[in-house]
N, C-alpha and C positions, 0 to 999 in steps of 0.2 A: 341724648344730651352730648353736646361737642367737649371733648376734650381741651385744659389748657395748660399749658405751664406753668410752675411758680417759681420765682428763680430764690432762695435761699443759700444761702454758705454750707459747707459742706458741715460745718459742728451743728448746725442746727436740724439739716439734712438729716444724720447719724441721730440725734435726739429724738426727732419725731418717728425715725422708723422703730428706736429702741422703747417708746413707748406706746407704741401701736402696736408690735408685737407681743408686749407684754400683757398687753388687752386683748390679744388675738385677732387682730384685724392688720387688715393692710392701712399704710399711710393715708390713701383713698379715702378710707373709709374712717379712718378715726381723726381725721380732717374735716370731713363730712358731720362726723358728730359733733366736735370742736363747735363750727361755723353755727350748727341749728344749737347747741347750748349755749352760745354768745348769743346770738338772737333773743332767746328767750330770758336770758340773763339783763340783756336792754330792755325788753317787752315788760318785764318783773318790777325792775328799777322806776320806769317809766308810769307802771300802775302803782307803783308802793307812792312815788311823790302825788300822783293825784287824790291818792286815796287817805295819805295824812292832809293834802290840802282839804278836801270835804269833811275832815274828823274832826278838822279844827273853827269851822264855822260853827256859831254858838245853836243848837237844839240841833245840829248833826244827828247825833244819838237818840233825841224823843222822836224824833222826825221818823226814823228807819224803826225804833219800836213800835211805832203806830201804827207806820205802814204793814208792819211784818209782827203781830202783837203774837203768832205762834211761834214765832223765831227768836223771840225776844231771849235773853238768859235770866235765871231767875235773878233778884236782886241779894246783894249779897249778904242780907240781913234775914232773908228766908234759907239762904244755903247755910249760915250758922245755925237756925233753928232747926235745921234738919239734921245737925251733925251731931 
C-alpha cells in the first residue's frame, strides 16, 4: 500500500499523536482504526434507518414471527406467567 500525506495544523498534529500514544499505537495506526470505525459507524446508521423503515410497515413483526416461529420472543403475557 503506497503511502500518503495528510496536511493538518500542528495543534491537531500534537492531538492525534497524544492520543495514539495513549492507546499505544502510532498515529498510522490509530488513524487506521479511526477511518474503519467511521466506516462502520456510517454502515451502522445506514442499517439502523432501514431497519426502523421495515419496523414501521404494518405486520412487520407477524411477518418476521412467521417466518422465524423458533426465533420469535415469547409474548409478554407468558413471560409474566412465568415470573
Amino acid at each position: 500500500m503506497a503511502d500518503t500525506t495528510v496536511k493538518v495544523d500542528t495543534a491537531t498534529r500534537d492531538r492525534l499523536a497524544a492520543v495514539a500514544a495513549a492507546r499505544g499505537k502510532s498515529v498510522r495506526a490509530f488513524l487506521a482504526d479511526v477511518a474503519l470505525q467511521e466506516e462502520n459507524q456510517l454502515r451502522l446508521s445506514t442499517a439502523t434507518e432501514v431497519f426502523r423503515e421495515v419496523t414501521r410497515r404494518p405486520g412487520a413483526a407477524e411477518a418476521f414471527d412467521a417466518a422465524f416461529p423458533d426465533e420469535a420472543p415469547a409474548s409478554q403475557d407468558a413471560a409474566r406467567r412465568a415470573a
